[in-house]
C-alpha positions as CSV (number, residue, x, y, z in Angstrom):
1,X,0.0,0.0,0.0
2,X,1.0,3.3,-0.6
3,X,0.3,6.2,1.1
4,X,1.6,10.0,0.2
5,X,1.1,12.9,2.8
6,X,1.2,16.8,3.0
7,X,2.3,18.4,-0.6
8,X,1.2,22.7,-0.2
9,X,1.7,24.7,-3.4
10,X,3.8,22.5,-5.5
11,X,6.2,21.8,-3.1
12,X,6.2,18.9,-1.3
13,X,6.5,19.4,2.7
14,X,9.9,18.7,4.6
15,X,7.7,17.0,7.1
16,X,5.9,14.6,4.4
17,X,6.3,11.2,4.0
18,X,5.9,8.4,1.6
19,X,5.9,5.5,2.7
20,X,5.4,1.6,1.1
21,X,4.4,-1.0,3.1
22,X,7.1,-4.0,2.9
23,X,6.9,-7.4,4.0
24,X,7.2,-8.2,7.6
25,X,10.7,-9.8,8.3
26,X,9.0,-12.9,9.9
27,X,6.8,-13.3,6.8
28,X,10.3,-13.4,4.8
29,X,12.0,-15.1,7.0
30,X,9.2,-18.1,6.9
31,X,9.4,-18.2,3.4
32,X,13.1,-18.8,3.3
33,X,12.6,-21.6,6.2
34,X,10.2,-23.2,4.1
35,X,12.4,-22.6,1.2
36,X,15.3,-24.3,2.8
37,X,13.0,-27.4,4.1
38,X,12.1,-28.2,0.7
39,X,15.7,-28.6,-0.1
40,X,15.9,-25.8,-2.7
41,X,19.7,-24.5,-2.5
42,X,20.1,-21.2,-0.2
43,X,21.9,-19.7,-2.9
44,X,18.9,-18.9,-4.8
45,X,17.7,-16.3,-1.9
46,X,20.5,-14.3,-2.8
47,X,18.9,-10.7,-3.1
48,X,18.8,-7.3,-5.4
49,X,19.8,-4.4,-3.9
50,X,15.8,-3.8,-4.1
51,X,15.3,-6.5,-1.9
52,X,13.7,-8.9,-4.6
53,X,15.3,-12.7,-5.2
54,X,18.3,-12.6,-8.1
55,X,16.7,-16.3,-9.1
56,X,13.5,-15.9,-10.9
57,X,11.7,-18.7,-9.2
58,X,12.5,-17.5,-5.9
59,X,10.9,-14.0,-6.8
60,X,7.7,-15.7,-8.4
61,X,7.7,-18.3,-5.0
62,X,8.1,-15.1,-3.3
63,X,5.4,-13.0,-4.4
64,X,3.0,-15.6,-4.2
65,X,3.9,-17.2,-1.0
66,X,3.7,-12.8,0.8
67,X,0.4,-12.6,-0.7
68,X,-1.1,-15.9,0.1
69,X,1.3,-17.1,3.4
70,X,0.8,-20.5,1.4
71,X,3.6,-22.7,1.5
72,X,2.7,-25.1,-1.5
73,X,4.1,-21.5,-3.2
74,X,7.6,-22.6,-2.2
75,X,6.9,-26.1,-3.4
76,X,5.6,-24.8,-7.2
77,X,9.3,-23.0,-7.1
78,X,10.7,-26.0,-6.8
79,X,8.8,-28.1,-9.6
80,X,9.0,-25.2,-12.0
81,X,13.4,-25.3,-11.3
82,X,13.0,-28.7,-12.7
């Protein structure tokens, strides 16, 4: 969700704030403990400097499993890596 605050005149006030809601930690870290359990290698949690997975499944198991909370989205990752 995002939510803007306070702009006057064109300029946007010092005391604004923009702010996106990210994923709880324990959400994330959950994912990655489910990840590990079902033997998919660590390496493919490595992150972006944005925060998203550098491996393409991870990101996809990812976004599913912080919408959802379902784990069966880790286990889809790990059919689609073949």
């Amino acid at each position: 969700m995002l939510e803007i605050t306070t702009t006057a005149e064109g300029k946007i006030d010092h005391e604004a704030t923009i702010g996106i809601s990210a994923p709880n930690d324990a959400v994330r870290d959950a994912f990655e403990a489910i990840w590990r359990i079902a033997g998919l290698p660590a390496g493919d949690l490595s992150r972006n400097p944005d925060g998203t997975y550098q491996a393409a499944h991870a990101t996809q198991a990812w976004e599913s499993y912080a919408a959802t909370r379902e784990w069966r989205a880790v286990l889809t990752a790990a059919k689609e890596r073949g």
